[in-house]
OpenMM code with the backbone's topology and positions (N, CA, C; nanometers):
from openmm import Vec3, app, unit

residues = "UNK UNK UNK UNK UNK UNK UNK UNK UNK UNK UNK UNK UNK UNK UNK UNK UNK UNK UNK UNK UNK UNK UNK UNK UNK UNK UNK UNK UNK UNK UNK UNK UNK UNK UNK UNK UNK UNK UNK UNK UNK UNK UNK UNK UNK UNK UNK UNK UNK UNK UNK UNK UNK UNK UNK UNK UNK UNK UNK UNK UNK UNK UNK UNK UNK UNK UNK UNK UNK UNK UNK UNK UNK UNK UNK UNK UNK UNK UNK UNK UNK UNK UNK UNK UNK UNK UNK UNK UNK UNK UNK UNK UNK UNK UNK".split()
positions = [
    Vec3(-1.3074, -2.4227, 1.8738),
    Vec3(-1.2403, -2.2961, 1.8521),
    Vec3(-1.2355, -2.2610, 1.7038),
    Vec3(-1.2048, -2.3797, 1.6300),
    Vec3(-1.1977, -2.3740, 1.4768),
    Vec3(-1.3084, -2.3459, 1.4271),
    Vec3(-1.4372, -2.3747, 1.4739),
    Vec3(-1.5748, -2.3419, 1.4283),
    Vec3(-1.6024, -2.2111, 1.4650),
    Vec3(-1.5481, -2.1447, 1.6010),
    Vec3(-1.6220, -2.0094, 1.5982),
    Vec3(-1.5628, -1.8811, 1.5290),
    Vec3(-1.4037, -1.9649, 1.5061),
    Vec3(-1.3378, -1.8289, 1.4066),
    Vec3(-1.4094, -1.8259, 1.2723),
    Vec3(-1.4177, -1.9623, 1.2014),
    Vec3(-1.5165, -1.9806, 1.1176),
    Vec3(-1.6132, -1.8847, 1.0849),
    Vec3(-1.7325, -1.9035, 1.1989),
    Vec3(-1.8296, -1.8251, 1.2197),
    Vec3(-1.8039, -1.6450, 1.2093),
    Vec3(-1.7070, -1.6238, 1.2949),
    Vec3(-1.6654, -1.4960, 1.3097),
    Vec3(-1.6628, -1.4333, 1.1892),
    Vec3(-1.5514, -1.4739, 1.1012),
    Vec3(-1.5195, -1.4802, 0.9472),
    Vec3(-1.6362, -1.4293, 0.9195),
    Vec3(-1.6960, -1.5418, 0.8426),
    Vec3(-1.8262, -1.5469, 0.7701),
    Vec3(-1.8905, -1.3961, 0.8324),
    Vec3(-1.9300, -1.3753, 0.9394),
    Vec3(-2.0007, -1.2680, 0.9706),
    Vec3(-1.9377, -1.1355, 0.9721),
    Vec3(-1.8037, -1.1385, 0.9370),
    Vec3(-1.7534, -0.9548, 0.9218),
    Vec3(-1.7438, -0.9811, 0.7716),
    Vec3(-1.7170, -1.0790, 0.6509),
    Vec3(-1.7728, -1.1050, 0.5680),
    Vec3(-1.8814, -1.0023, 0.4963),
    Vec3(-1.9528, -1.1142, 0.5766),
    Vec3(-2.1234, -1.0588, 0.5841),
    Vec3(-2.1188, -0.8861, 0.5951),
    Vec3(-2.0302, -0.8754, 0.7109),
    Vec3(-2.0687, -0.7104, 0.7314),
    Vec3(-2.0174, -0.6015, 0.6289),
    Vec3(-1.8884, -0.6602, 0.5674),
    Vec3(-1.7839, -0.5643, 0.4854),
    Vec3(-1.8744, -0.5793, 0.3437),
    Vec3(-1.9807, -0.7218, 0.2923),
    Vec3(-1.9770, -0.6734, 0.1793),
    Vec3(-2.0996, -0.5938, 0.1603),
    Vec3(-2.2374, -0.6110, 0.3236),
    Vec3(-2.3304, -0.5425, 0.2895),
    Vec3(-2.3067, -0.3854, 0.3130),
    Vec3(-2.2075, -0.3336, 0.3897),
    Vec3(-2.1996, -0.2150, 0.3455),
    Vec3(-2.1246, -0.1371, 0.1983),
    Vec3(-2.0481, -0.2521, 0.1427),
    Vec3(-2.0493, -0.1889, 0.0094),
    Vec3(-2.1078, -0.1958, -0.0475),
    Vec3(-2.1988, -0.2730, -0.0336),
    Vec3(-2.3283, -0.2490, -0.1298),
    Vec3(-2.4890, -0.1243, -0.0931),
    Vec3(-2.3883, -0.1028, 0.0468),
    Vec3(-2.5212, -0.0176, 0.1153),
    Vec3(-2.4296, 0.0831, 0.0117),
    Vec3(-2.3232, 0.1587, 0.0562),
    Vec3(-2.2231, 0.2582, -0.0076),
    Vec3(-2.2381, 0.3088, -0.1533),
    Vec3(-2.2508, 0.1981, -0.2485),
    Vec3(-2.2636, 0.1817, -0.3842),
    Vec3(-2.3921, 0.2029, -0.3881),
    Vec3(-2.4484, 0.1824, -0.3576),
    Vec3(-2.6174, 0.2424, -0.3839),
    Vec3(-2.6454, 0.3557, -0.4174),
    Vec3(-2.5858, 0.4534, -0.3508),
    Vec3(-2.6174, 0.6149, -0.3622),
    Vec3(-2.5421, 0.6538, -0.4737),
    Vec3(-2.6380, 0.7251, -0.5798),
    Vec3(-2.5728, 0.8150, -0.7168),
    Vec3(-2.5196, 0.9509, -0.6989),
    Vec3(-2.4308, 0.9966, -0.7135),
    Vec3(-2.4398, 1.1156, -0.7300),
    Vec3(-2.5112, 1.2353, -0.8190),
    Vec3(-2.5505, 1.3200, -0.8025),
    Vec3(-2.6623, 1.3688, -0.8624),
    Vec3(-2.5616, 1.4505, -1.0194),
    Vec3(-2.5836, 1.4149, -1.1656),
    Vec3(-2.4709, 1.4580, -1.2313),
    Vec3(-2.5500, 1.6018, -1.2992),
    Vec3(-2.4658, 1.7457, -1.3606),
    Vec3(-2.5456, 1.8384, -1.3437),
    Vec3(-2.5637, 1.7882, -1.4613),
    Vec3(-2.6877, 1.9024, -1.5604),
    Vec3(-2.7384, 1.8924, -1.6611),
    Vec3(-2.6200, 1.9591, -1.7664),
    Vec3(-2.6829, 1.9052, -1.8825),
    Vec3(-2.6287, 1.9276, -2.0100),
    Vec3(-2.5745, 2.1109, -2.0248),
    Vec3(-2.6657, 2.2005, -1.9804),
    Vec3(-2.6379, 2.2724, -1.9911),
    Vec3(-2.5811, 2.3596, -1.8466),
    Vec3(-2.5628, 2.2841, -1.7669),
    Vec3(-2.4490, 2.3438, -1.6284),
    Vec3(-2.3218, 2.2835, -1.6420),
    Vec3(-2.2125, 2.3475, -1.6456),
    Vec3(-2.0976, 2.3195, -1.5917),
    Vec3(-1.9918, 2.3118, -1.4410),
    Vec3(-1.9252, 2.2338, -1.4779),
    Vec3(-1.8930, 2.2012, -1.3072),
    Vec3(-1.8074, 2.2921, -1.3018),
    Vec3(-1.8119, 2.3068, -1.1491),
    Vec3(-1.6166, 2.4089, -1.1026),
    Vec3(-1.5142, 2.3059, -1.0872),
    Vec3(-1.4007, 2.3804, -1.1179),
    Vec3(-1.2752, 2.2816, -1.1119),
    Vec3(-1.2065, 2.3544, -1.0494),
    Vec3(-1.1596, 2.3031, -0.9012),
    Vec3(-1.0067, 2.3501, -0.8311),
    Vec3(-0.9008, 2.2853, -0.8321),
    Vec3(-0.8240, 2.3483, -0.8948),
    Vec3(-0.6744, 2.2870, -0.9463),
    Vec3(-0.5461, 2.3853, -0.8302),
    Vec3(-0.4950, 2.2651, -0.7908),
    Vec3(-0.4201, 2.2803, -0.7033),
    Vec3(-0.2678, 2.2302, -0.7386),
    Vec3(-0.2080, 2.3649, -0.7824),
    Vec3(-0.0658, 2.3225, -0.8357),
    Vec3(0.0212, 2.2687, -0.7223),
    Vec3(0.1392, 2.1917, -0.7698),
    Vec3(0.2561, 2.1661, -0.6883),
    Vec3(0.3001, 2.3025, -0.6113),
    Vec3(0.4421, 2.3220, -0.5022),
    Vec3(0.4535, 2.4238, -0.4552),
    Vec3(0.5204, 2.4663, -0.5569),
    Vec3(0.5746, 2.3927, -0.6635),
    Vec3(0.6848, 2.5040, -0.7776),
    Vec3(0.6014, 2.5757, -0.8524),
    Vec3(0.4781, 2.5614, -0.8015),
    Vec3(0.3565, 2.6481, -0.9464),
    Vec3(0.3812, 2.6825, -1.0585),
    Vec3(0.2727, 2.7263, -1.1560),
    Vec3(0.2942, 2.7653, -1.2514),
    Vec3(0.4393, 2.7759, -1.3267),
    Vec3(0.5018, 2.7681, -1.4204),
    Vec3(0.6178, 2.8317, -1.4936),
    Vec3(0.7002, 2.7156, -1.4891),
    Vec3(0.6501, 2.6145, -1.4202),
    Vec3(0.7708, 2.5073, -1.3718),
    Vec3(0.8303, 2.4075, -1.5217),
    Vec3(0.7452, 2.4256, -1.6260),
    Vec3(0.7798, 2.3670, -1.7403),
    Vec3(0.7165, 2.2167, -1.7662),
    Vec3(0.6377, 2.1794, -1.6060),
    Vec3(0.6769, 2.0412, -1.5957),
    Vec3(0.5329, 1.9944, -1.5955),
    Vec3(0.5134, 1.9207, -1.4571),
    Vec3(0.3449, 1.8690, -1.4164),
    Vec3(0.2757, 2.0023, -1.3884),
    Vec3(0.2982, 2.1198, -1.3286),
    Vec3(0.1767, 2.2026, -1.3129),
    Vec3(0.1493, 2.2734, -1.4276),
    Vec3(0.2671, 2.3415, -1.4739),
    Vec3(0.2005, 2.3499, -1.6649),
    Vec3(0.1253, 2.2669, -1.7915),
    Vec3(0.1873, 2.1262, -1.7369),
    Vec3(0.1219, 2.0499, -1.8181),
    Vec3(-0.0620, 2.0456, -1.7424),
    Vec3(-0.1135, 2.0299, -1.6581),
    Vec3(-0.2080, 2.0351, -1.5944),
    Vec3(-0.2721, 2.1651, -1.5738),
    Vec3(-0.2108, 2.3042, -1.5998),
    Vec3(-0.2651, 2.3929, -1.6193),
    Vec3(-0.3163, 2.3894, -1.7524),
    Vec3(-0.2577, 2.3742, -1.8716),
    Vec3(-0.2929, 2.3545, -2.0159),
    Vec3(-0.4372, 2.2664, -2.0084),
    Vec3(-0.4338, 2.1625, -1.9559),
    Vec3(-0.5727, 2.0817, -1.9484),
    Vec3(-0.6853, 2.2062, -1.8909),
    Vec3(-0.6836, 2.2289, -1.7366),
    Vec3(-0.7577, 2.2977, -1.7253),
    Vec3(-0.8309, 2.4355, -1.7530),
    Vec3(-0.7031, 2.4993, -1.8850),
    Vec3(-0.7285, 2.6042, -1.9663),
    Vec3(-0.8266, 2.5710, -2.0664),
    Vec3(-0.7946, 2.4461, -2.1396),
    Vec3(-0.9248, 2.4032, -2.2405),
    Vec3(-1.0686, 2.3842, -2.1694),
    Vec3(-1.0533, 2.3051, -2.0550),
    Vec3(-1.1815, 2.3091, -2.0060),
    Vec3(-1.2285, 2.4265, -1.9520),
    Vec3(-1.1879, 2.5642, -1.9252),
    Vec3(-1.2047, 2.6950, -1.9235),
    Vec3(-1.2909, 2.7224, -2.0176),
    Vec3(-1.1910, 2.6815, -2.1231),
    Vec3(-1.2259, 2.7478, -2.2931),
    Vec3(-1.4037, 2.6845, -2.3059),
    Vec3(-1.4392, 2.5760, -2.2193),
    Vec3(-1.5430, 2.5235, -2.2721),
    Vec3(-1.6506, 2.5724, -2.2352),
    Vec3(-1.6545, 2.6312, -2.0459),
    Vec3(-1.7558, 2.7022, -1.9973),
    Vec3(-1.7484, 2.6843, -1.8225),
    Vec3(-1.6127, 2.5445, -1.8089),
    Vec3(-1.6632, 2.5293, -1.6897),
    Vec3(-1.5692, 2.6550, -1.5892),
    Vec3(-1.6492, 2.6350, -1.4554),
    Vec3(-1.5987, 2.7994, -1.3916),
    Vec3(-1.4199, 2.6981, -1.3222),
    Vec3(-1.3417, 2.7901, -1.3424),
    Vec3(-1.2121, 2.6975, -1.2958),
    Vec3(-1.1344, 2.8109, -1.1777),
    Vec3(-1.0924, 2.7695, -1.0981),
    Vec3(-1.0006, 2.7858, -0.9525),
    Vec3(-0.8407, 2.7148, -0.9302),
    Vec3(-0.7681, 2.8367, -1.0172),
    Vec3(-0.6629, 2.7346, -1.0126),
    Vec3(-0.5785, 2.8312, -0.8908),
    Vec3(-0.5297, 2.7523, -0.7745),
    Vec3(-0.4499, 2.8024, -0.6610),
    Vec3(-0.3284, 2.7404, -0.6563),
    Vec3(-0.2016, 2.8162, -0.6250),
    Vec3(-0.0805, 2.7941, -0.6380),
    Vec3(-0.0307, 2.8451, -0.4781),
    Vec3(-0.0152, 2.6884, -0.4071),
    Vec3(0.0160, 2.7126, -0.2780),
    Vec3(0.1767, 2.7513, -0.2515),
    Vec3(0.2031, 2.8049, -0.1328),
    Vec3(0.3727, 2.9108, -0.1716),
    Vec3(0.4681, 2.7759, -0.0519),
    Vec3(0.3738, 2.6830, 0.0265),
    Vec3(0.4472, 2.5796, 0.0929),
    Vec3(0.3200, 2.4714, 0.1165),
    Vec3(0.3602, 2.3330, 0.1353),
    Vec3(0.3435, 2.2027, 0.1185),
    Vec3(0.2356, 2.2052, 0.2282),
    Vec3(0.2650, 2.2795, 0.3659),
    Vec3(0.1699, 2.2861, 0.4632),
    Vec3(0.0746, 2.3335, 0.4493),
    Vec3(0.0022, 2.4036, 0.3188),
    Vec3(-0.0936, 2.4839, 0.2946),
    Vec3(-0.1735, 2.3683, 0.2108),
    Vec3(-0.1606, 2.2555, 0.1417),
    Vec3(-0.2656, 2.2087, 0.0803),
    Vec3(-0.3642, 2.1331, 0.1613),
    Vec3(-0.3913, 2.0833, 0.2890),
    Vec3(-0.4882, 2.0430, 0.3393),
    Vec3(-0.5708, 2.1755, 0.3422),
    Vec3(-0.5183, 2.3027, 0.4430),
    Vec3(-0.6165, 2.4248, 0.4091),
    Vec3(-0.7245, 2.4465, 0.2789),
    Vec3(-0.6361, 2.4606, 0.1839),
    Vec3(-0.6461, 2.4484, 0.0722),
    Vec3(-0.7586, 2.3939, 0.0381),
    Vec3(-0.7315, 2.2723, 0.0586),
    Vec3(-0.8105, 2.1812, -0.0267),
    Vec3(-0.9541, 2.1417, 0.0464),
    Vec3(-0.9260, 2.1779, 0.2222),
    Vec3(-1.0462, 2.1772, 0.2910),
    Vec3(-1.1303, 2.2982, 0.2500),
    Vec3(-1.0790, 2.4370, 0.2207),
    Vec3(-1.1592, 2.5376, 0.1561),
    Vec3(-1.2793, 2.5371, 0.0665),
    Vec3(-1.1500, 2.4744, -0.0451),
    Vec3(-1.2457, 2.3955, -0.1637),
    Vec3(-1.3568, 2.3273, -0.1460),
    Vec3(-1.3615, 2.2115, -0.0510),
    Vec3(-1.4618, 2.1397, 0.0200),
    Vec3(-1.5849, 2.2243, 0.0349),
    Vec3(-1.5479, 2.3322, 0.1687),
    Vec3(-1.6786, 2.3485, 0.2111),
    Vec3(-1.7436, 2.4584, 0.1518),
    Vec3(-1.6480, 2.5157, -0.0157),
    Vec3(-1.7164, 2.6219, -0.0331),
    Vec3(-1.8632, 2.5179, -0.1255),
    Vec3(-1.8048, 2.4114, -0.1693),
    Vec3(-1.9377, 2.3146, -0.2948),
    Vec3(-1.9251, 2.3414, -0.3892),
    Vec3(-1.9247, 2.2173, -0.4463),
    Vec3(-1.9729, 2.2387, -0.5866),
    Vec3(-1.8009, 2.1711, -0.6636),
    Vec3(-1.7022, 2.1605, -0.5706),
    Vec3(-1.5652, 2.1346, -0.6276),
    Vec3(-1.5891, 1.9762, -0.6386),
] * unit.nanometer
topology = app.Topology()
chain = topology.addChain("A")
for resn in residues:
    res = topology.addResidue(resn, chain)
    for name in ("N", "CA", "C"):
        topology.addAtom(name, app.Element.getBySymbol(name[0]), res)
């Protein structure tokens, strides 16, 4: 019995580390020097004005504005709206 848990082991082992290494294989493709990425920034529900984390995190994504990249900042009005949200973002690409 002690030998086949053994065995068992060893072989999900086996299985967990060749798929992280299958996983880790693939690069993501990074854009060129002269493309910039989109950024969707998704404030807390206190949005903007709050003094706090979404201002401080709006300020970041204002400089990277300033630099070229295209930015999407959405300020959801309740908590149940950020999966929507954030699935939007998803399938429009490129976030």
């Amino acid at each position: 019995m002690k030998k086949t848990l053994t065995i068992l082991a060893l072989v999900l082992v086996s299985i967990l580390l060749f798929s992280m290494v299958v996983s880790c294989d693939k690069k993501p493709e990074a854009p060129s020097n002269d493309e910039k990425g989109k950024i969707g920034y998704v404030t807390g529900v206190g949005g903007l004005g709050d003094n706090a984390f979404n201002d401080l995190g709006n300020a970041g994504i204002t400089m990277l504005k300033e630099e070229g990249f295209e930015v999407n900042v959405i300020e959801p009005s309740a908590s149940s709206e950020y999966e929507g949200i954030i699935r939007n973002l998803c399938e429009e690409g490129g976030y």
